[in-house]
N, C-alpha and C positions, 0 to 999 in steps of 0.2 A: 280240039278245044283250044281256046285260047288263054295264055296265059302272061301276065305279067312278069313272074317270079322269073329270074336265072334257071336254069336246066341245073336237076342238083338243087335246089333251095327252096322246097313248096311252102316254107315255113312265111317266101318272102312276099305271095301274094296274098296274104290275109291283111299285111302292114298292108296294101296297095287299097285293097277292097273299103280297107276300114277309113283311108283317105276321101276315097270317095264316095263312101256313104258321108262323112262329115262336110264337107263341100257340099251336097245337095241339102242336107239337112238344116246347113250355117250361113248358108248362102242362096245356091240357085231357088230354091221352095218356097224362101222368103220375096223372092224378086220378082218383078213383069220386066222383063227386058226391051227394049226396044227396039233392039236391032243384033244382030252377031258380034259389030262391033263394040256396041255396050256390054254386053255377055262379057265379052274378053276380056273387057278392061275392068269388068268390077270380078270378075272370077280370078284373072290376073290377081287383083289388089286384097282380094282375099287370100288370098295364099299366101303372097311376100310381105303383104301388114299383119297379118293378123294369123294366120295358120304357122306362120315361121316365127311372128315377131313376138305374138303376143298369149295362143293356144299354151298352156303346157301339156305335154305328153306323157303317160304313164309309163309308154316305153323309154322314156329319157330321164326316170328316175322323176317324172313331173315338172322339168325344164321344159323350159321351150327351144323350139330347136335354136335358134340363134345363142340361146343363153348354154345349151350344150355343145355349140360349136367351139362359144369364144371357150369356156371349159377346156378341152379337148383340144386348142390348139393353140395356147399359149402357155 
């Protein structure tokens, strides 16, 4: 079987799973792509705009991860 999660951490492919059902649900399901390279770069820009910039997460206390980053590391 394959697995995402670290060896030791089965807790961490359920985070994995749950990304990428949201990804198909937020993105790919909504779109006709035109090509691979379109894919990428709108699946890309979904993640780094909008999955990290702008999603909040309920594992992050309902930040978004950027907004839990700067948190966390300054």
């Amino acid at each position: 079987e394959i697995s995402i999660a670290r060896r030791g951490c089965p807790w961490e492919n359920g985070y994995a799973e749950r990304l990428i059902r949201t990804l198909k649900e937020e993105e790919v399901y909504l779109n006709d792509y035109q090509d691979i390279h379109e894919a990428r770069d709108r699946i890309g820009h979904f993640i780094t705009q909008v999955y990290h910039q702008k999603r909040p997460h309920s594992a992050l206390g309902y930040l978004t991860p950027a907004e839990f980053e700067r948190q966390n590391l300054s």
